[in-house]
Every structure is written in C-alpha cells, then in structure tokens.
C-alpha positions as CSV (number, residue, x, y, z in Angstrom):
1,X,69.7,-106.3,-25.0
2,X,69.2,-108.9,-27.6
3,X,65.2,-110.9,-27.6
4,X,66.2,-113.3,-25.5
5,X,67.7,-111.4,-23.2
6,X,64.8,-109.0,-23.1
7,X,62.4,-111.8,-23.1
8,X,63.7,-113.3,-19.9
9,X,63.8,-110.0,-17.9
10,X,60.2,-109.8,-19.0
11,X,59.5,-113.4,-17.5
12,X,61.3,-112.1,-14.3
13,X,59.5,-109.0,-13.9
14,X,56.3,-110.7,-14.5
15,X,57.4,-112.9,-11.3
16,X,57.8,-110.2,-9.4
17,X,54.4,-108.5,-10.1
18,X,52.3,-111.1,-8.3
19,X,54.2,-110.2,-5.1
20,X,53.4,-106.5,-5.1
21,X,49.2,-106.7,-4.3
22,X,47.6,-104.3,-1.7
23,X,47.9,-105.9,1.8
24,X,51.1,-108.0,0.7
25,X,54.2,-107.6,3.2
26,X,57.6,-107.1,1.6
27,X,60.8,-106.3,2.6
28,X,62.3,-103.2,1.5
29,X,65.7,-101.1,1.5
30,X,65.4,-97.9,2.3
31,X,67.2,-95.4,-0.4
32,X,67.1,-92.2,1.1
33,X,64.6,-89.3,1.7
34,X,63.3,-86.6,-0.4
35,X,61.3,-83.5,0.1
36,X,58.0,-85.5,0.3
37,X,59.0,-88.7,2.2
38,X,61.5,-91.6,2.0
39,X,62.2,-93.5,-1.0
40,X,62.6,-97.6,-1.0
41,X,62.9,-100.5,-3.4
42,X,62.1,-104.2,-3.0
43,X,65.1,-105.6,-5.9
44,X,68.4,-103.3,-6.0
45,X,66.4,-100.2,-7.6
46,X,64.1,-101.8,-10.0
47,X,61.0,-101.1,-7.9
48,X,61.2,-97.6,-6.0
49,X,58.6,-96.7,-3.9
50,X,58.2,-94.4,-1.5
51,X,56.7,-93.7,2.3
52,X,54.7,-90.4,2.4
53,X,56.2,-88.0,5.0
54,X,53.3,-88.3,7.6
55,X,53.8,-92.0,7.6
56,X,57.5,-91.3,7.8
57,X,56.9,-89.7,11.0
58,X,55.1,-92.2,12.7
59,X,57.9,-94.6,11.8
60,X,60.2,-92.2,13.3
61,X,57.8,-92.3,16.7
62,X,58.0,-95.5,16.4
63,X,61.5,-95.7,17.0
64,X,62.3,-97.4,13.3
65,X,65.6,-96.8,11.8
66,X,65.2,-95.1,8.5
67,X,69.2,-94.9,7.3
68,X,70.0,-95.8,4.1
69,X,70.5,-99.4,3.4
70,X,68.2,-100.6,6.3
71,X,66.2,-103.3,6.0
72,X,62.2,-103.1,6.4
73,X,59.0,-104.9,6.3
74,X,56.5,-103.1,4.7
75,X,52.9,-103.7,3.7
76,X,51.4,-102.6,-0.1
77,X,48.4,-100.0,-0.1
78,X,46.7,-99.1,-3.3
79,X,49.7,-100.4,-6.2
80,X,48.2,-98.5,-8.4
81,X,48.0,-95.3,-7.5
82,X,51.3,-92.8,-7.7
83,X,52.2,-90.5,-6.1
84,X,52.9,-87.2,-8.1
85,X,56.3,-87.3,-8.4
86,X,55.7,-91.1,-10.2
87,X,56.8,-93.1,-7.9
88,X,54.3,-95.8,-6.1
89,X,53.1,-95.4,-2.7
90,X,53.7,-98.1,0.3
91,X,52.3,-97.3,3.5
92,X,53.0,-98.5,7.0
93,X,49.9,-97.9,8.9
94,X,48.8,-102.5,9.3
95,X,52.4,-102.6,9.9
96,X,52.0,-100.1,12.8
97,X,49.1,-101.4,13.3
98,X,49.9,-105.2,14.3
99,X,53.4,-104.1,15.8
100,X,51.0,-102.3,18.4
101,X,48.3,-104.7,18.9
102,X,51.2,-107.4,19.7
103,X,52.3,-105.3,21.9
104,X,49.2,-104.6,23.8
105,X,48.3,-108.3,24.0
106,X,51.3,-109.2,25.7
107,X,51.4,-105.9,28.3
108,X,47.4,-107.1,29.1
109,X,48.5,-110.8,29.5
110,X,51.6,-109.5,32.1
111,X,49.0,-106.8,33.5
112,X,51.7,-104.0,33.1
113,X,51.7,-100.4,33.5
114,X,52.2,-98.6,30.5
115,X,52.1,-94.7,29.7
116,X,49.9,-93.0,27.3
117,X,49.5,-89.7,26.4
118,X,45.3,-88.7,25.5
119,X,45.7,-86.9,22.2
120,X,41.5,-85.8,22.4
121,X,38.6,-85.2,25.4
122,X,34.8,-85.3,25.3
123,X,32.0,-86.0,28.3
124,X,32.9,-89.2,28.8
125,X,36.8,-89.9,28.5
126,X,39.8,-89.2,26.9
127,X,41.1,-90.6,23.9
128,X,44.5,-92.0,22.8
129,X,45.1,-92.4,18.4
130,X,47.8,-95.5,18.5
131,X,47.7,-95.9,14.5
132,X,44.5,-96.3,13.7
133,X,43.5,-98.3,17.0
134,X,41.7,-96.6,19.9
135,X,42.3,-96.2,23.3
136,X,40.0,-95.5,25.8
137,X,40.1,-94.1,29.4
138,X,36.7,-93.0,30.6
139,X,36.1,-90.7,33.3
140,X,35.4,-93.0,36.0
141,X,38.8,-95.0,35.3
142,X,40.7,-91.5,36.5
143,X,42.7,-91.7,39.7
144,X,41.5,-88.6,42.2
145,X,44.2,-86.5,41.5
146,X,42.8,-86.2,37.6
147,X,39.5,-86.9,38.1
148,X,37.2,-83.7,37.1
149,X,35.0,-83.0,39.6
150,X,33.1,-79.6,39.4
151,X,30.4,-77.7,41.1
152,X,26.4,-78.8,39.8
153,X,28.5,-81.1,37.5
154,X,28.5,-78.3,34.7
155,X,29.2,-79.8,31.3
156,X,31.6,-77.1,29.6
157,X,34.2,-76.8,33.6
158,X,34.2,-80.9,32.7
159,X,35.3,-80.6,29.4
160,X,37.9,-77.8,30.5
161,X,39.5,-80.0,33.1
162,X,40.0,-83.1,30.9
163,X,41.6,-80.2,28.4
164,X,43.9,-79.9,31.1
165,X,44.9,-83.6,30.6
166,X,45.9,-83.7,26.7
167,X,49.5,-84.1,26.0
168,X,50.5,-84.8,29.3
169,X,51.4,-88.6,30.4
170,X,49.5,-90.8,32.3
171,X,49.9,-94.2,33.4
172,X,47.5,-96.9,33.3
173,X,46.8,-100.4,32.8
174,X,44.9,-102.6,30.2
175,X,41.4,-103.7,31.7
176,X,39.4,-104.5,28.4
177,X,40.8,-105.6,24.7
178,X,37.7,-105.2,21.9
179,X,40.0,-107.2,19.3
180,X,37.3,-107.0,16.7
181,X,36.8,-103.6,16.9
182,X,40.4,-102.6,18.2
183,X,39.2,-100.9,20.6
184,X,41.1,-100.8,24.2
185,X,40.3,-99.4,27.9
186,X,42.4,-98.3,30.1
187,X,42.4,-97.5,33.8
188,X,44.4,-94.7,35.4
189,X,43.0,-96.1,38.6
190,X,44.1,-100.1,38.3
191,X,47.6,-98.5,37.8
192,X,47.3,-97.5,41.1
193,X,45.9,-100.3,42.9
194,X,49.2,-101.4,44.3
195,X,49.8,-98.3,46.1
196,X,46.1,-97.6,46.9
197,X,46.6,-101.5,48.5
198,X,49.7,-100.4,50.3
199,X,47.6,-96.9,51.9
200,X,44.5,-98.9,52.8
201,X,46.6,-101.5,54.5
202,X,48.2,-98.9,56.6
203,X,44.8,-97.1,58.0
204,X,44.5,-98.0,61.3
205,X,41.2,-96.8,63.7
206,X,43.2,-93.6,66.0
207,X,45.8,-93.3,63.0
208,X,46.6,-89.6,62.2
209,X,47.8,-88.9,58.1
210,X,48.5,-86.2,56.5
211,X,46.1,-85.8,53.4
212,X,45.2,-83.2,51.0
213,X,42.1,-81.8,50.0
214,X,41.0,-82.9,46.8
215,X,37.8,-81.2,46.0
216,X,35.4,-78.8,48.4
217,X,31.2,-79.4,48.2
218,X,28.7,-78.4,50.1
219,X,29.1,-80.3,53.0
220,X,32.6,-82.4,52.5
221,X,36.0,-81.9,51.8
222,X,37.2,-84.7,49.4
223,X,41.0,-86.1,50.9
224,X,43.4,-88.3,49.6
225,X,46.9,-89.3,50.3
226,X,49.1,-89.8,47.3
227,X,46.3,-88.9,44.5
228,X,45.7,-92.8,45.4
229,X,43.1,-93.4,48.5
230,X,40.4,-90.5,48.1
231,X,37.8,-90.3,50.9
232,X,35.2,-87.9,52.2
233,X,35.0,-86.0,55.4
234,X,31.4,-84.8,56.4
235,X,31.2,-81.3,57.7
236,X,30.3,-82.4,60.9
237,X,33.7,-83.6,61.3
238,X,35.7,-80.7,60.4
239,X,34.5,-78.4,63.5
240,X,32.5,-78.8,66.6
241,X,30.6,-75.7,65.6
242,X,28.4,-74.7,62.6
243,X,30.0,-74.3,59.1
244,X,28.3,-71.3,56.7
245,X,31.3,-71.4,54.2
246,X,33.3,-74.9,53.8
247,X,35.8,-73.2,51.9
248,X,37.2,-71.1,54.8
249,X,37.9,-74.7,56.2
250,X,40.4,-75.8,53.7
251,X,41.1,-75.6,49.8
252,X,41.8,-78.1,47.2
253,X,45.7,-78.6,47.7
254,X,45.5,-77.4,51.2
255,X,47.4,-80.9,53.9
256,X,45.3,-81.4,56.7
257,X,45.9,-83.6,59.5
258,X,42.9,-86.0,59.4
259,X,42.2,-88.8,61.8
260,X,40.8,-92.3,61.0
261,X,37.9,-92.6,63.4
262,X,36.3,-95.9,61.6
263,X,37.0,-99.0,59.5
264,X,34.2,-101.2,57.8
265,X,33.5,-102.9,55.0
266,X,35.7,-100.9,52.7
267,X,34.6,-97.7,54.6
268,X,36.5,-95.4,55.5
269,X,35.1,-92.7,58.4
270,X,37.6,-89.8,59.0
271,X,37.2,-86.9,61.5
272,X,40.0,-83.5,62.0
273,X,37.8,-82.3,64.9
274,X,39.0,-85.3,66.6
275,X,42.5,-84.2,66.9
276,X,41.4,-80.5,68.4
277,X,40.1,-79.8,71.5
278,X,36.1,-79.6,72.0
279,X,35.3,-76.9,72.8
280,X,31.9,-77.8,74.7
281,X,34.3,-79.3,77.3
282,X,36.2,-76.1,77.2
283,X,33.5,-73.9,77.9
284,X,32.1,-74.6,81.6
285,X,35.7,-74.3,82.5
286,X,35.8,-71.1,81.5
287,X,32.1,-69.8,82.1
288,X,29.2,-70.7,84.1
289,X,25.1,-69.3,83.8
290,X,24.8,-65.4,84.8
291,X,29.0,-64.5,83.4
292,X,28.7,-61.2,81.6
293,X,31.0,-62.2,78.5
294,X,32.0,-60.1,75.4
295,X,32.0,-62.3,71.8
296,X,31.6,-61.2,68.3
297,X,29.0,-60.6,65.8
298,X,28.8,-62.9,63.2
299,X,25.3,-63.1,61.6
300,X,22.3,-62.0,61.4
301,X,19.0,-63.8,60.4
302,X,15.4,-62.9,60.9
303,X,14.2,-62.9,64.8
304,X,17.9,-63.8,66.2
305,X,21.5,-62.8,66.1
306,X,24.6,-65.3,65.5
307,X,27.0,-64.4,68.1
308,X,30.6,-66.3,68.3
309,X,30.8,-68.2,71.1
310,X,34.3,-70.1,71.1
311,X,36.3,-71.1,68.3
312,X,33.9,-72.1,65.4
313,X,31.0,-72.3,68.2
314,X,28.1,-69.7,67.1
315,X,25.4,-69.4,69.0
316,X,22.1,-67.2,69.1
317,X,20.3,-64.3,71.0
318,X,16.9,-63.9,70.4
319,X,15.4,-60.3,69.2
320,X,13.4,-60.0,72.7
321,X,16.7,-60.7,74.1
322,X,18.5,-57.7,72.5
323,X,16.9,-55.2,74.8
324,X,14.6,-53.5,77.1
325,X,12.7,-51.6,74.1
326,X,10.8,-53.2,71.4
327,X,13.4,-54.6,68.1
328,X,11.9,-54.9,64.7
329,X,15.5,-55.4,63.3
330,X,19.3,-56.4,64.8
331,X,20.6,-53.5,62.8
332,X,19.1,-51.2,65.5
333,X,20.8,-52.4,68.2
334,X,24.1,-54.3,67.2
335,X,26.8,-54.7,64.0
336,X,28.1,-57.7,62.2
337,X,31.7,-57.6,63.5
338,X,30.8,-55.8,67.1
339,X,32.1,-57.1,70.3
340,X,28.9,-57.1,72.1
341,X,28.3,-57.7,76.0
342,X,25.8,-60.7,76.9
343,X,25.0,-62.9,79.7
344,X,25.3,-66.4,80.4
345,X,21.5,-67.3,80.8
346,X,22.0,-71.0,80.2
347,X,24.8,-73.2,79.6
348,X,24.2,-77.2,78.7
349,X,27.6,-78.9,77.8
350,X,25.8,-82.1,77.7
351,X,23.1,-80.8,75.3
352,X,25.6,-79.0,73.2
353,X,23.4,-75.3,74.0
354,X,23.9,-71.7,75.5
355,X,21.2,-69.6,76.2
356,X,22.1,-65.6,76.0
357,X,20.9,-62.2,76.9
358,X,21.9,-58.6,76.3
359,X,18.9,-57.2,78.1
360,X,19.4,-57.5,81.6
361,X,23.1,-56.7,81.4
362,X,22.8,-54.7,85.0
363,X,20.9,-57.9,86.4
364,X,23.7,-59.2,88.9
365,X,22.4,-62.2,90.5
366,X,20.2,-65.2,88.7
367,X,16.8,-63.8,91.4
368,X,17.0,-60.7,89.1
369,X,16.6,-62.2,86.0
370,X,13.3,-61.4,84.2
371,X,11.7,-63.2,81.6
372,X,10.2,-61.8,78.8
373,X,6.5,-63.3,79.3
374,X,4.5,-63.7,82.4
375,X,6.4,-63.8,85.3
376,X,8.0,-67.5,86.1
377,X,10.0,-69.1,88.6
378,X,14.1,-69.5,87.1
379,X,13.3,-73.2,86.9
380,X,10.4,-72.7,84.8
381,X,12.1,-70.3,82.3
382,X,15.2,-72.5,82.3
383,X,12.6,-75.2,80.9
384,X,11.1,-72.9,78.7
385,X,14.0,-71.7,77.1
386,X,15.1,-75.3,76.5
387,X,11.6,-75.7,74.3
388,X,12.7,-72.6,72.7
389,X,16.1,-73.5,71.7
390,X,15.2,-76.9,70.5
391,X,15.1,-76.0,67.1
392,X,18.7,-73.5,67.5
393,X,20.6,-76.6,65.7
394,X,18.4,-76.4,62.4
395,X,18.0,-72.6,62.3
396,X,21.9,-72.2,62.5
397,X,22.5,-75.2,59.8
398,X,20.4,-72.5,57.5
C-alpha cells in the first residue's frame, strides 16, 4: 500500500472511531460463534467484536436470530476493554433492555395478560429478572389458589410456599410502571378479574355451587370456585352441632356443595348446613322427654360428659347425673367410645337443648323422676335444669 493509499485508509478508520463510544447503537453482522460467545463486525471484518456467551443466551431467550450473516442492532459497552482472546466486547443488555420496556408500555396501555415466570421469593413477593428491570408481584396481588396462607402466619411455611412458585408460570397483568426506577407490579389477581366478574355475577341468594376448600382455620374453611372467587364459611355454617376439629369437616382440595345464603355490599354469606337436614327438627320426631336412648361417648371434660346425640349434635350429662353413687371422675363410670344408656329428661327443639340422665335408668314414668337436690315438683326441676344448662352452648364451644 503506497502513502497515499495508507494515508486515506487512516482518514477512513479515524471516521469510523467516533461511531464506536460506550452507549452508541450500531448495526452489526454476525460472523459466527466460538467457544466463548459469538463474534460480529460493524464494516465486512475490519472491526470484530464479540457477544459474551451469557449475553448470547439471553439473545437466544429472546427469540433473536443469531445465523451467520444476520443483521443486528447492538449497543457499545466499555470499547476499551478486551476480552482475553483480543477481541472487543459489545453487549446487549440496553438493547434488551428497551426491547422490554417497549414492550411493557404497550401491554399496560392495552391492559393485557401476559405470563411471567418468578425467578426469586422473599416475605413480601416474588420476583421476576427481565434484563436488568424488575418485576414485582407482592403477596397480596396472588390469586387464592397461590396465595400462601399458613397456620400463626409462620415466617419460614410462607417462604416455603412461594418456593413452591419459582419457575412455574403465572399470569398477570401490569397495575403499576416506576419508569424511573424500572421497576414494575404485577397482579395475579387483576388477571383474573374477568372471570372472578363472570362468578360473582352468577351468585344468586338459594344458589347451590360446587367449591373447593382453599385453606382450614380455626373456625372457617376458606372456598373458592375456580382459584378465582375465594370466600369464607364460619363454622357455624358447616354443622348444626359443635365442631372440636374443623379439619374432620373438609381438607384443602376437598369440593363441597356450599349454598349462597346472602348477598350485600360485596359480601358474600355461604352456609353447607343449609342444604342438610336439621337435625333439631329431626329429633322430636324421633324422641320425646323420658325415651331411654343409647348414643355414643365422645368427650369428656371436667363435671360433664359429651354424649352424641344425632349427627354432629353433642350434648352433655352432668357428673350427678351419671349415677346413684357419688362420681369424682367419668372414667369410673363410662368410656370415650361406649354406647351408653340415658334418658330423655328434657328436650327443647326451640331452644336448641337436651337434658340427659343415666341415673334413674329404671325410673319408668316422668312422677318417678328424682332430682338430685331437695325434693321439687317436675315443673320446677324442668326450670331448674334450664338455668343449669344455660351455659351448655359455651362449655361445649371449649
């Protein structure tokens, strides 16, 4: 090459330098790949560059065609800096970057679904890496079926749940865009409004659905229908009689028919001893005060003995009305789990109460019947087992 020559490919070159700054965006041909990425020039081979492999990779995620001879737009990070083979590094995370963030502005704008898949948990919410930008969807923005609820709230069974989540897809919309930040929250549970829309405007007061238990407490089973509408039904709706273990009354994933027994302001009231027959209207059709009847044995607390009156129906007999002889303690006289004679001493329906008594078993008509103070008239005692048995409801809630 003679000086002049020489001297005008140095002019050119010179051009060309200006144009390759950190941040600037040039187009580039991809050349091929090599063990530590893929190799690229900006003028027929004169500049080669290349993309480091884990960069490469999110190209490649990115659905961006890396053959040969393809065109690409890429941005300029640190032009000074080689890589250790010589060549020049050129990365693609801004590109990434702003392909992304155009993206998200438009899905917000339309209010689309989109699917994400959390790549990290904490307390709070799970975490989606989209190039550098993060996405957000805190725990309150997951739908039921997700959402990790957990006896006495404990921290670590939280964590563990949203664990559960990572890797696996999840749809949700766009409900707040922090552009200067680039930071982004989602909502699992917007994604579902439609459908929770479509639910709610099918609940009807007397409708019967089939939903499925969601999460057991204390004193509600958690419902929904579709891992869309969630709603509670209180214990006092599951049975007529008392409850000592919710759990024996359904389990999370159990269906259950459940009837919709209220509609107000957004409430929802639901009941599944509606749908079963109650058993306090039952019962005078089959007994009446002074039947000898035979029932189970179910628990014992101190003073009185739980005895299973009908279906989930427990009710009480009273230590002075286990026998004739003095009782310090149930054990002496009955077993959990016995079939055990008693008799019908009162029976209020109305009141929701039975009155029973396994000492005068061999009493045969209501003038034999002896109380266990002073003597009384029956009318008297009636009344003075009603004062007694005022506080049954509370003692069996225990």
């Amino acid at each position: 090459m003679d000086l002049k020559a020489f001297s005008q490919w140095i002019h050119d070159w010179e051009i060309k330098i200006p144009l390759i700054k950190e941040w600037n965006k040039i187009k580039w041909t991809i050349l091929k790949a090599i063990d530590n990425g893929v190799l690229v020039d900006c003028d027929n081979g004169a500049f080669t560059w290349i993309i480091l492999s884990k960069e490469v990779k999110e190209l490649e995620r990115s659905h961006y065609d890396l053959a040969p001879g393809r065109e690409i737009e890429l941005e300029v990070v640190n032009p000074d800096i080689r890589h250790e083979d010589g060549y020049y590094i050129v990365s693609v995370t801004k590109l990434l970057q702003y392909d992304v963030w155009k993206s998200i502005l438009a899905k917000f704008e339309k209010d689309e679904i989109i699917t994400v898949i959390p790549t990290e948990a904490n307390l709070w919410w799970l975490l989606i890496d989209m190039h550098g930008i993060k996405w957000f969807i805190p725990l309150s923005q997951l739908a039921p079926i997700h959402y990790p609820r957990v006896e006495d709230w404990d921290q670590e069974a939280i964590f563990d749940k949203l664990l559960d989540l990572i890797w696996k897809e999840i749809a949700v919309r766009i409900i707040n865009i922090d552009e200067d930040e680039k930071r982004i929250i989602l909502s699992e549970r917007e994604a579902l409004k439609e459908e929770r829309e479509k639910v709610l405007a099918e609940l009807e007061v007397g409708k019967v659905f089939d939903w499925v238990v969601s999460w057991v407490s204390s004193y509600w089973l958690f419902v929904t229908i579709g891992g869309t509408v969630e709603w509670l039904v209180h214990i006092s709706e599951i049975t007529y009689g008392h409850v000592n273990n919710i759990d024996r009354l359904g389990k999370i994933g159990d269906k259950i028919k459940v009837k919709v027994i209220g509609l107000e302001n957004g409430k929802i009231s639901l009941s599944s001893k509606k749908l079963k027959e109650d058993p306090w209207v039952e019962l005078p059709k089959k007994y009446k005060v002074w039947d000898i009847v035979e029932w189970e044995v179910v628990r014992f607390v101190p003073y009185w003995v739980f005895i299973r009156v009908f279906d989930d129906i427990n009710w009480l007999v009273h230590l002075s009305e286990l026998s004739q002889k003095s009782v310090n303690n149930p054990n002496e006289v009955v077993r959990l789990g016995e079939t055990v004679k008693a008799k019908l001493i009162l029976l209020d329906p109305k009141n929701r109460k039975i009155w029973l008594s396994m000492k005068d078993l061999d009493s045969d008509t209501p003038a034999e019947w002896k109380a266990p103070a002073k003597k009384t008239t029956r009318k008297t005692a009636s009344k003075g087992l009603e004062d007694v048995v005022k506080n049954l409801e509370e003692i069996a809630e225990d």
